[in-house]
C-alpha angles and dihedrals in degrees: 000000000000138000136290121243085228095061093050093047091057101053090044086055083053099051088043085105085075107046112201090076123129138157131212116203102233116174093353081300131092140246116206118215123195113184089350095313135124101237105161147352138231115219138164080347087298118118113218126185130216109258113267143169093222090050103052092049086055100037085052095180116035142139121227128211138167119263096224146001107295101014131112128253123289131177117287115228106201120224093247099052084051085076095055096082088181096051098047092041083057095049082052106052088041084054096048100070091044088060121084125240103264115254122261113266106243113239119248119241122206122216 
C-alpha cells in the first residue's frame, strides 16, 4: 500500500525537539533514522520501532507486529502516542543506544 508523505511529515514534526532526525522513502515506505541509525520504520502509516530492551520497559503495554510481510516483529507505536512529542522524542533518545552502528558499505570495485 504504502505511506503517505503527510504521515511522515507529522511524526518528523514530532520528533523536531532532537535534531539529528531524518527519514528515506524505501519501498513507498520509510525508514527513520536518529544519530545515523535506522530506529524505526513507517509502513502502511504504522511506526514501528526497532525491538529493544529500553523501549519495552518505557512503552509498558504495547503490541508488536511485523512491518512488513516476512519481517520480524518490531515495536508498535500506536497513532495517539504520536501526538505526545515529549513522550516519542524520549522513546527515541532511550532506542538509539540499544541499536548497533550500521555497518560500513562496502566499496564497489569495477572490473
Amino acid at each position: 500500500m504504502g505511506s503517505k508523505k503527510e504521515v511522515m511529515d507529522h511524526i518528523l514534526a514530532q520528533l523536531e525537539g532532537l535534531g539529528e532526525v531524518s527519514a528515506k522513502k524505501m519501498f513507498g515506505e520509510y525508514g527513520v533514522y536518529y544519530k545515523g541509525k535506522m530506529i524505526a520504520l513507517v509502513c502502511d502509516d504504522q511506526l514501528f520501532i526497532k525491538p529493544n530492551s529500553a523501549a519495552e520497559a518505557y512503552m509498558g503495554d504495547f503490541e508488536t507486529a511485523p512491518p512488513y510481510p516476512g519481517a520480524k516483529d518490531w515495536f508498535l507505536v500506536s497513532e495517539e502516542m504520536w501526538d505526545d512529542p515529549l513522550w516519542l522524542c524520549e522513546l527515541f533518545r532511550i532506542t538509539e543506544p540499544e541499536v548497533a552502528e550500521p555497518k560500513p558499505k562496502k566499496k564497489r570495485v569495477m572490473k
